[in-house]
C-alpha positions in Angstrom: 11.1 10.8 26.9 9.7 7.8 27.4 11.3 4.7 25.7 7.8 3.5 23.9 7.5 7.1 22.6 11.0 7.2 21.7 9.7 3.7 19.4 6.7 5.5 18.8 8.4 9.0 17.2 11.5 6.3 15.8 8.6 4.7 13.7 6.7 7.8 12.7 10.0 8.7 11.5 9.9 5.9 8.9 6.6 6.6 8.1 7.4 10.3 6.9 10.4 9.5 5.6 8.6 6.5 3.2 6.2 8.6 2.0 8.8 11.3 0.9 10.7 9.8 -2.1 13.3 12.7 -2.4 14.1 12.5 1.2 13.9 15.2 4.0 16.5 16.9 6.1 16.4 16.7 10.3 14.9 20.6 10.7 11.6 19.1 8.7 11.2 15.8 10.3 11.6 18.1 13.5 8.6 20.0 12.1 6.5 17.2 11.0 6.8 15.7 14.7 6.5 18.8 16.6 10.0 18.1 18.5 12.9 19.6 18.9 16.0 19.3 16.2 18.0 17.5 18.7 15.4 15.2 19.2 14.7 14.3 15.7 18.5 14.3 15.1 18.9 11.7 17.9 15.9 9.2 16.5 17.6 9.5 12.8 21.0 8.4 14.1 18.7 5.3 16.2 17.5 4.2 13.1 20.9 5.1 10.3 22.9 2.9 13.2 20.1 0.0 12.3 20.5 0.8 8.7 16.9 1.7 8.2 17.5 5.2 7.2 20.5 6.7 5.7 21.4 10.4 4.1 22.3 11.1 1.0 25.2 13.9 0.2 22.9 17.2 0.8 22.1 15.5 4.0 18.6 14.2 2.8 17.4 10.9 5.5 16.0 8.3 2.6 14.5 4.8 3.6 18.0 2.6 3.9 18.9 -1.1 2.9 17.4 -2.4 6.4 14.4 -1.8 5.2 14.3 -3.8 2.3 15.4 -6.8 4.0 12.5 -6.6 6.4 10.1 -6.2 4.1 11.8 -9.3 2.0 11.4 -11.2 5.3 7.8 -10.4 5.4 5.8 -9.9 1.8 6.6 -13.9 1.6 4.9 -14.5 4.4 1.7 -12.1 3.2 2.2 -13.5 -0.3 1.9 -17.3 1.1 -1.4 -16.4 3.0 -2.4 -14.4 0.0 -2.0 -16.9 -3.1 -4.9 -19.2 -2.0 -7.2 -16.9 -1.7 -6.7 -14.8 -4.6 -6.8 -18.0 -7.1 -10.1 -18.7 -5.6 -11.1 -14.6 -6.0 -9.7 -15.1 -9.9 -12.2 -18.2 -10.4 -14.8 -16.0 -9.1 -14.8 -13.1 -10.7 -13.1 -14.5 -13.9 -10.4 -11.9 -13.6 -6.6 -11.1 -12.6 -6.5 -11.4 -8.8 -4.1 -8.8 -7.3 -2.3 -8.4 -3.8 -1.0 -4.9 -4.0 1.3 -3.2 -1.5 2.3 1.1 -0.8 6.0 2.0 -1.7 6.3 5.2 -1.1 4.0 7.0 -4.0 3.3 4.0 -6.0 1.4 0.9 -6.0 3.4 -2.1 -6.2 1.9 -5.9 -7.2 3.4 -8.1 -5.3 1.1 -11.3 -6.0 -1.1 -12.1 -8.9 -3.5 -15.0 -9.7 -5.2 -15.7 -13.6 -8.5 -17.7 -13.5 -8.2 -20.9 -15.6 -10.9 -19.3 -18.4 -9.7 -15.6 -18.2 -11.8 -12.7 -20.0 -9.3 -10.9 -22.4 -6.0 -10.5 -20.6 -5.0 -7.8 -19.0 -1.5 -6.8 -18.5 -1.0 -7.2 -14.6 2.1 -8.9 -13.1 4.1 -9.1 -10.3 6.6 -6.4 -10.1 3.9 -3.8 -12.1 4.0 -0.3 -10.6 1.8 2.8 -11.0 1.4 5.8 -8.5 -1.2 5.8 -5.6 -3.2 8.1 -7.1 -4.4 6.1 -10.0 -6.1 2.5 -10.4 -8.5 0.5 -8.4 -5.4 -0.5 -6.4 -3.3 2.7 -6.2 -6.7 4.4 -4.7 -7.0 1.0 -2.1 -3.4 1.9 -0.9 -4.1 5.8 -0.4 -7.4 5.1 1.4 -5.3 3.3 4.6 -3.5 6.9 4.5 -4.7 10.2 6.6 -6.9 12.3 4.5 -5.2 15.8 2.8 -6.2 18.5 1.1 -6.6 18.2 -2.6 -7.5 14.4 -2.6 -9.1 14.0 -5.6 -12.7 12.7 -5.9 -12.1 9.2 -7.2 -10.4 8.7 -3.8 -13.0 10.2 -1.9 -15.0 8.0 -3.6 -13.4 5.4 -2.9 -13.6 6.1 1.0 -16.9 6.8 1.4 -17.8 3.5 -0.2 -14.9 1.4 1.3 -14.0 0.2 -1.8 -12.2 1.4 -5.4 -13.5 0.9 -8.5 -11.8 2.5 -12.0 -12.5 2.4 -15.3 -9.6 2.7 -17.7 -6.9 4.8 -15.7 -3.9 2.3 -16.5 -5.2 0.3 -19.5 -7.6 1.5 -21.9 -10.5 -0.8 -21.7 -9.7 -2.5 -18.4 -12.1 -2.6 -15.2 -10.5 -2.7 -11.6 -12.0 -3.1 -8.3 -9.8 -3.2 -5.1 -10.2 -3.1 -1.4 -8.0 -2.0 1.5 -6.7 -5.2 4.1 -6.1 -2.6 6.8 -8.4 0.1 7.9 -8.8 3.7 6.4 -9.5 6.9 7.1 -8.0 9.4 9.3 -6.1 6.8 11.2 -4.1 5.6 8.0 -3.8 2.3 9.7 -3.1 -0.9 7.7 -2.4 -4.4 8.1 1.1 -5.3 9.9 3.9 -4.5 8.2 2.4 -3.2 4.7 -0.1 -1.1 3.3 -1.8 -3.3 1.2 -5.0 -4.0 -0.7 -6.3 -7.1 -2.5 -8.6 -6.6 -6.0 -9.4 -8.1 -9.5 -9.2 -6.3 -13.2 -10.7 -7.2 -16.0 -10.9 -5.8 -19.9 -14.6 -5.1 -20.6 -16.2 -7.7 -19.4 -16.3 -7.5 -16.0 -19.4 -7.6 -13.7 -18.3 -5.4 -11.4 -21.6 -5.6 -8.9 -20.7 -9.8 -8.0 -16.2 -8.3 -8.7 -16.9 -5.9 -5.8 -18.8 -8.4 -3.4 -15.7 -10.8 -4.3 -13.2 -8.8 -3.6 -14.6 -7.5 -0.1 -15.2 -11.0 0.7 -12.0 -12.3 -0.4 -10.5 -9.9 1.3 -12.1 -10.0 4.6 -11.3 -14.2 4.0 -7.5 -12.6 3.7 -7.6 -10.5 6.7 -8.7 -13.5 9.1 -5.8 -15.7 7.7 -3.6 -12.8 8.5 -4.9 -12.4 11.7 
């Protein structure tokens, strides 16, 4: 085995293993990669010895502590990039401006930004968390993974028109449009680094025709300084 598909197969590894809150044992990342046990044994004890991964007492490989401090090292980075443009996206839509990022099965806000004259406020702030399956931003993060069965139709939706846009699934009365930074579909490829999405909510209010042509250009304004 080659050593960039030994990277690759290390890194799909994390991948699975992120998405899969309550862990997995070597036999199903075996399964899940097509390998042999050995071979999947070998990879998780690459990437326990980096602290990336570690196992639980029933043997279970969970994202590890290394992890963390990588993704420390680089969400200020994305957030620094991210904070001029989404004041600017706030101002234009005249709601909360959101950078948004995939943990596992839940959306996490990462950077927010209030327009000087908001519309009534919306509670949105940094650290706020909600699955992937629900919100404007949630539905942003699932569209940069692979299609499965059972998706539900607001996300297919969503993919079809390269865009989310939700009406009171976290807060009664609130409007939120989001977009993807990375690509979607059956790729599941996403910016660098982080599955993440950039988007405004509003209560009410919200034109949501001019929100959605903000946020998509916002966001491609994001994905250039990123680049």
């Amino acid at each position: 085995m080659s050593s960039l598909q030994t990277l690759s197969r290390g890194i799909q590894v994390l991948e699975i293993v992120s998405r899969t809150p309550s862990g997995l044992q070597i036999a199903e990342i075996a399964h899940i990669l097509g390998v042999h046990r050995a071979i999947a044994y070998r990879l998780v004890a690459t990437l326990e010895e980096h602290l990336l991964v570690t196992r639980d007492q029933q043997g279970r490989i969970q994202i590890g502590g290394g992890i963390v401090a990588l993704s420390d090292r680089y969400q200020p980075q994305l957030r620094a990039k991210a904070l001029p443009v989404l004041r600017s996206l706030a101002e234009a839509s005249g709601g909360t401006a959101f950078l948004c990022v995939g943990q596992g099965d839940e959306c996490v806000a990462i950077e927010v930004a209030e327009p000087e004259a908001p519309l009534l406020k919306v509670s949105y702030r940094v650290g706020s968390r909600h699955p992937v399956t629900r919100g404007a931003a949630g539905l942003a993060i699932a569209m940069q993974r692979p299609p499965r069965p059972g998706d539900s139709d607001d996300l297919l939706t969503a993919r079809k028109n390269g865009f989310a846009l939700t009406r009171g699934q976290l807060q009664e009365g609130a409007i939120g449009v989001a977009a993807p930074l990375g690509k979607t579909g059956a790729t599941g490829r996403s910016v660098p680094g982080a599955e993440a999405c950039i988007g405004v909510v509003a209560m009410h209010a919200l034109d949501t025709t001019s929100a959605t042509a903000a946020v998509l250009s916002h966001r491609d304004r994001l994905r250039e300084a990123l680049a």
